[in-house]
VEXSEKOL-834107 format. One record per atom (N, C-alpha, C): residue in three letters; x, y, z. Coordinates in steps of 0.02 Angstrom, whole numbers, padded with zeros to 5 digits, always signed. Atoms other than C-alpha are relative to their C-alpha. Example, Ala and Ser with C-alpha at 12.3 -4.5 7.8 and 13.67 -1.06 7.14 Angstrom:
ALA+00045-00059+00000/ALA+00615-00225+00390/ALA+00045+00060+00000/SER-00042-00059-00003/SER+00684-00053+00357/SER-00039+00055+00037/
This chain:
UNK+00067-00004+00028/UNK+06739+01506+01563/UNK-00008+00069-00033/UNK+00008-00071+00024/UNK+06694+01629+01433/UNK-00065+00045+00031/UNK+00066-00029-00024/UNK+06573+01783+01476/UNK-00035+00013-00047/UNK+00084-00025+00029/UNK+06401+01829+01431/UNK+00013+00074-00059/UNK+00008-00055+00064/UNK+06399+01933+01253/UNK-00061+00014-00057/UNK+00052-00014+00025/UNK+06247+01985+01173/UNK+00020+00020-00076/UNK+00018+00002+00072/UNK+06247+01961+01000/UNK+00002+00082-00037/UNK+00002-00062+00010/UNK+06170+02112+00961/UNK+00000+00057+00037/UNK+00003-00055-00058/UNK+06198+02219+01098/UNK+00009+00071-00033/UNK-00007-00055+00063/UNK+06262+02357+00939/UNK-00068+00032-00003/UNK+00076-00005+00026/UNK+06077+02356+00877/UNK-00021+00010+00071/UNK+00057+00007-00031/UNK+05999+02337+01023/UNK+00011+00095+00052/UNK-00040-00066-00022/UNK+06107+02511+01106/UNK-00035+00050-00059/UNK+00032-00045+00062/UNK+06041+02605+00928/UNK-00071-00001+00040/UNK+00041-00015-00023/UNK+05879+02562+00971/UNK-00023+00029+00064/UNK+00009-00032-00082/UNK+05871+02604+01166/UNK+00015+00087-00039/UNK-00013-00055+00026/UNK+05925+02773+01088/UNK-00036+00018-00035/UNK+00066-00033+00053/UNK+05808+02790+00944/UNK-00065+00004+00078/UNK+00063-00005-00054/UNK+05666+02756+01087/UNK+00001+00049+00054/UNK-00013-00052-00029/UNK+05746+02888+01205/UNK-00037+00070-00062/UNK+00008-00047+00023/UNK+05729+03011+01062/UNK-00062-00004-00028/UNK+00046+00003+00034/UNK+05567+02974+00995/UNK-00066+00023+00060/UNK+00054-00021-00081/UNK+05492+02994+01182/UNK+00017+00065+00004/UNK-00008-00042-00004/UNK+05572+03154+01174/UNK-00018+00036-00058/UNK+00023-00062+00058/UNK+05522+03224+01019/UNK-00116+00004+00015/UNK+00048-00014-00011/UNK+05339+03160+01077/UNK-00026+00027+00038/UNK+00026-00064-00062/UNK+05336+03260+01225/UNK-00005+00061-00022/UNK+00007-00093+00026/UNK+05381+03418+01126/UNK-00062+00000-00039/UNK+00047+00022+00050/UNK+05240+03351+00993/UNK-00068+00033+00032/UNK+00092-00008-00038/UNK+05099+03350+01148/UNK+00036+00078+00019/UNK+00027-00066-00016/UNK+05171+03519+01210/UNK+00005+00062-00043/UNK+00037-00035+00064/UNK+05154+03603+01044/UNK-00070-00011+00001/UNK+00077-00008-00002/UNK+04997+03542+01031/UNK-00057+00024+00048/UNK+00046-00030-00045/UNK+04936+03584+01205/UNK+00006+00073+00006/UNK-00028-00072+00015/UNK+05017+03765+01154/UNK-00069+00029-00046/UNK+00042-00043+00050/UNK+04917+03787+01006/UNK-00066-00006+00027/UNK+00076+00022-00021/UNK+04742+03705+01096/UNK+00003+00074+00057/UNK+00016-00066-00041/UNK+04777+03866+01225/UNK-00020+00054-00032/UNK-00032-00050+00041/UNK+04827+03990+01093/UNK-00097-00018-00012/UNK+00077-00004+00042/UNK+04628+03936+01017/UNK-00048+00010+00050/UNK+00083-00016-00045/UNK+04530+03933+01165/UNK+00017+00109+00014/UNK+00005-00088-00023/UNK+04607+04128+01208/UNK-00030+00026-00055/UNK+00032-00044+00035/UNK+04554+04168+01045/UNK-00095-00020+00006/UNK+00082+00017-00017/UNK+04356+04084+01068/UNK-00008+00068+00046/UNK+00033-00036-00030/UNK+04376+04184+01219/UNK+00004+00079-00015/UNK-00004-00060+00058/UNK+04430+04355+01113/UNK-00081+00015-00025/UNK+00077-00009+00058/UNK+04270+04313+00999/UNK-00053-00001+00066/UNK+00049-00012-00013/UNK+04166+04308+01141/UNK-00008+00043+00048/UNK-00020-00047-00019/UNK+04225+04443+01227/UNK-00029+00057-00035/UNK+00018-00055+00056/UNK+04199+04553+01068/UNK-00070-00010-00021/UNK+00043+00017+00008/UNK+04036+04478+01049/UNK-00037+00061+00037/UNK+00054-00045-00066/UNK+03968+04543+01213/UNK+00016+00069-00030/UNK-00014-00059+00025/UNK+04051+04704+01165/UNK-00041+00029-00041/UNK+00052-00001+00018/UNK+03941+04690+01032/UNK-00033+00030+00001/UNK+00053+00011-00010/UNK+03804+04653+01068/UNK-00046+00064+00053/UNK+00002-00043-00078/UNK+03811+04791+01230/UNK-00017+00070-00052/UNK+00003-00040+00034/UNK+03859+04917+01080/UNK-00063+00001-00044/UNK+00055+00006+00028/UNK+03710+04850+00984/UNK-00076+00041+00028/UNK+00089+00007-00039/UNK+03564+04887+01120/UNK+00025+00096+00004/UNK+00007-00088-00010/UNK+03645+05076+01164/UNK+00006+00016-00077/UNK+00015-00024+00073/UNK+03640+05107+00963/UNK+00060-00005-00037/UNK-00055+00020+00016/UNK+03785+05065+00838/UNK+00003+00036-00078/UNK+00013-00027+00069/UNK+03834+05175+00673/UNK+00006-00053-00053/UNK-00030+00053+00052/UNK+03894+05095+00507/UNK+00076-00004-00002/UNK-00071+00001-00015/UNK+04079+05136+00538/UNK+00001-00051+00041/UNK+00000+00066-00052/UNK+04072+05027+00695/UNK-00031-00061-00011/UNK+00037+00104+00019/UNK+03959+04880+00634/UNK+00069-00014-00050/UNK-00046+00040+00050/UNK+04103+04878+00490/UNK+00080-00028+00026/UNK-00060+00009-00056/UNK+04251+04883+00628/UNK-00023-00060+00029/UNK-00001+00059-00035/UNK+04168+04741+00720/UNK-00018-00052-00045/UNK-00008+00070+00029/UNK+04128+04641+00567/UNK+00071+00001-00036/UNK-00085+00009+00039/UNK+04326+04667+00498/UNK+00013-00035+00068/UNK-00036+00043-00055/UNK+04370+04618+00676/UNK-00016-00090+00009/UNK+00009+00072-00027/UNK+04263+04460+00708/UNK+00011-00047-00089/UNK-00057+00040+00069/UNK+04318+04407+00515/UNK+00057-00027+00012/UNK-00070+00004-00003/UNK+04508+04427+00571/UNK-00010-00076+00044/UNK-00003+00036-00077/UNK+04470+04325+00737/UNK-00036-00069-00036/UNK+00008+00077+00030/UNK+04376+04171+00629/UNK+00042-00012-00031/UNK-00055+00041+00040/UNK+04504+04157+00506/UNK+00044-00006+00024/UNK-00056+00021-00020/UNK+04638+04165+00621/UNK-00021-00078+00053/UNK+00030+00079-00025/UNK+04525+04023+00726/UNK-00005-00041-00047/UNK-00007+00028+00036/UNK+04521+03938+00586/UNK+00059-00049-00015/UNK-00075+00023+00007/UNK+04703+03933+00549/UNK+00040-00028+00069/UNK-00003+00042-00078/UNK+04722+03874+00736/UNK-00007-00068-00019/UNK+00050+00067-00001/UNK+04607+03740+00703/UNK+00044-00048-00032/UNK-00016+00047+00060/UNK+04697+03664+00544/UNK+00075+00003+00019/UNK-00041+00011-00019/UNK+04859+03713+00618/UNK+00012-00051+00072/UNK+00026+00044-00047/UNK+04789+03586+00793/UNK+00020-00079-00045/UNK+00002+00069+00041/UNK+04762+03454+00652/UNK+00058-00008-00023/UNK-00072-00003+00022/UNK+04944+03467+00588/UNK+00017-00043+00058/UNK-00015+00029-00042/UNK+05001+03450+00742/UNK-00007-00063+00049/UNK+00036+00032-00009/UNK+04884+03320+00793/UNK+00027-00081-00032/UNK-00047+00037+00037/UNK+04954+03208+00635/UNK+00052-00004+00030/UNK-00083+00021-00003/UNK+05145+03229+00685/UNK+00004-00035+00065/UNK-00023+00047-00063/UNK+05108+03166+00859/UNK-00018-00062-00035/UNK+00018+00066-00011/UNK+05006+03017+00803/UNK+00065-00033-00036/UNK-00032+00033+00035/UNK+05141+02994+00669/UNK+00078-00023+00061/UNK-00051+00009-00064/UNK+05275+03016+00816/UNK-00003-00067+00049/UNK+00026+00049-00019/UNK+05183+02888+00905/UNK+00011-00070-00021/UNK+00012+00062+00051/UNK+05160+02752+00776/UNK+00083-00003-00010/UNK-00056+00021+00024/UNK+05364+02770+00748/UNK+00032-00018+00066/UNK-00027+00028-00076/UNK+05387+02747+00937/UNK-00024-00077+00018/UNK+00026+00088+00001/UNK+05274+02584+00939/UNK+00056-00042-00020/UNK-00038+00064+00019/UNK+05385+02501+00824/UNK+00057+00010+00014/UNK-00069+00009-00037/UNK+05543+02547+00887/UNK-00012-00034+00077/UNK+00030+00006-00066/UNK+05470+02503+01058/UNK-00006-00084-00009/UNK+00001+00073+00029/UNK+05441+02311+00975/UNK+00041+00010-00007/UNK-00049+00026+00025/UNK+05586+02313+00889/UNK+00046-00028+00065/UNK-00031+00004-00046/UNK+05669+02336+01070/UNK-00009-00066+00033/UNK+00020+00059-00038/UNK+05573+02215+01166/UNK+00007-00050-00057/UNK-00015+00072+00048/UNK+05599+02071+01024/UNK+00064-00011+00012/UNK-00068+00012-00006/UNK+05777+02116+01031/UNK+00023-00021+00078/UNK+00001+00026-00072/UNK+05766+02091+01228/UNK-00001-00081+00005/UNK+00039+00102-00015/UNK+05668+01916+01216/UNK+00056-00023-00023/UNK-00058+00034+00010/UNK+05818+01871+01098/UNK+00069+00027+00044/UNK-00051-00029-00035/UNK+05951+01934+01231/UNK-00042-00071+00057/UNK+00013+00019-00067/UNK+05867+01843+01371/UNK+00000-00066-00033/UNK-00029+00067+00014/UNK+05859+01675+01254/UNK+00078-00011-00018/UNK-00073+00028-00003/UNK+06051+01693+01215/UNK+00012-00020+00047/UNK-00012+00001-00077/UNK+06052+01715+01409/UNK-00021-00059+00043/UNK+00006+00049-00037/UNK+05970+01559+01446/UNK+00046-00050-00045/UNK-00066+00039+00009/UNK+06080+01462+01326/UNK+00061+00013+00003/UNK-00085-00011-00043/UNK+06245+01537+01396/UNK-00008-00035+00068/UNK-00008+00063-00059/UNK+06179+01460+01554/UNK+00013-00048+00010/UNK+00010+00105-00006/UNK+06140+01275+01508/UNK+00063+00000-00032/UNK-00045+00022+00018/UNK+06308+01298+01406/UNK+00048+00009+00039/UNK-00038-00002-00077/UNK+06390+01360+01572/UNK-00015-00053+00035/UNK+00001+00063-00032/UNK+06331+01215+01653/UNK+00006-00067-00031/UNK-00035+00072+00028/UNK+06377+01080+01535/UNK+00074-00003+00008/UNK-00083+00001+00001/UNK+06556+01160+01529/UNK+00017-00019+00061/UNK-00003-00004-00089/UNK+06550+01166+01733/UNK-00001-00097+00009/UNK-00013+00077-00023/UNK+06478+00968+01724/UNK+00059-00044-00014/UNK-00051+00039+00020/UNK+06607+00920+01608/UNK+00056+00011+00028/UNK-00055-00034-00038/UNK+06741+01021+01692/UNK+00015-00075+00081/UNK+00010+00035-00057/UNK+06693+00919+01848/UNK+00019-00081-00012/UNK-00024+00077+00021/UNK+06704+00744+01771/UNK+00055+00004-00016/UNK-00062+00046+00009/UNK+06853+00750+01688/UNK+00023+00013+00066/UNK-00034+00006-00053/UNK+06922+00796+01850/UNK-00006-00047+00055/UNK+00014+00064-00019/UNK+06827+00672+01948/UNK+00030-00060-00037/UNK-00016+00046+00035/UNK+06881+00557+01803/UNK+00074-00018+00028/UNK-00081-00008+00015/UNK+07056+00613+01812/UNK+00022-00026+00094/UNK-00025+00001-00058/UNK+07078+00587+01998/UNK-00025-00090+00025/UNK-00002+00104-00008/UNK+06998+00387+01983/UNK+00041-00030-00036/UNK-00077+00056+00051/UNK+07130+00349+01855/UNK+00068+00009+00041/UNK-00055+00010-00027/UNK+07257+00423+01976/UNK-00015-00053+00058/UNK+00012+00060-00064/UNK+07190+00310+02129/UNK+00011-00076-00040/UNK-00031+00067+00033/UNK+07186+00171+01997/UNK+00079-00008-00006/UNK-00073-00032+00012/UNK+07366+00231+01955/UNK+00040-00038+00061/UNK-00033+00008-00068/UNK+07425+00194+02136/UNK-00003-00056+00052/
């Protein structure tokens, strides 16, 4: 009796592999992104840090040198929040896109499964026709020898 061979077992080995690596590039994806979502809140907390600072410098009296030092500073500190922000959304995209290319490899897999598991049920029923027939002729073969005798 021959054994059980999966068609595409080729393809279906690629894919198990693409889906390994696509889970792995989306893990690095979320911890980039949960990198940069830190990297923005330390700076919020920077700006409101320098705020109070401020604000503290405000009430005991503040020249024009220093109002222009703390508005160059809290400038630097929005535009670099800024560039956080839009660098978040980057990152944000490549997971979902990461995502959406894992879905369909993720189908492609399981389809290629369902057809693995229907070759697998007709290697059975064709294992057991070979097995019934196997059995008759030999039953057969052993009433022609009793006839025989």
């Amino acid at each position: 009796m021959k054994k059980f061979r999966f068609t595409m077992q080729a393809l279906y080995n690629v894919k198990m592999a693409l889906e390994k690596q696509q889970k792995a590039e989306l893990a690095a994806a979320d911890r980039r992104l949960q990198e940069l979502e830190r990297r923005l809140a330390q700076t919020a907390e920077r700006i409101a840090f320098h705020r109070d600072a401020f604000n503290a410098q405000v009430v005991e009296g503040i020249n024009s040198t220093q109002l222009a030092v703390y508005q160059t500073g809290f400038r630097a500190l929005r535009e670099t929040m800024e560039q956080q922000k839009e660098n978040i959304a980057t990152a944000e995209n490549e997971k979902k896109r990461i995502q959406a290319k894992l879905v369909l490899i993720m189908q492609e897999r399981k389809m290629l499964e369902s057809l693995r598991e229907k070759q697998w049920e007709e290697y059975k029923i064709e294992s057991r026709m070979e097995e019934t027939k196997t059995m008759e002729d030999f039953l057969g073969a052993r009433e022609a020898k009793k006839k025989a005798v």
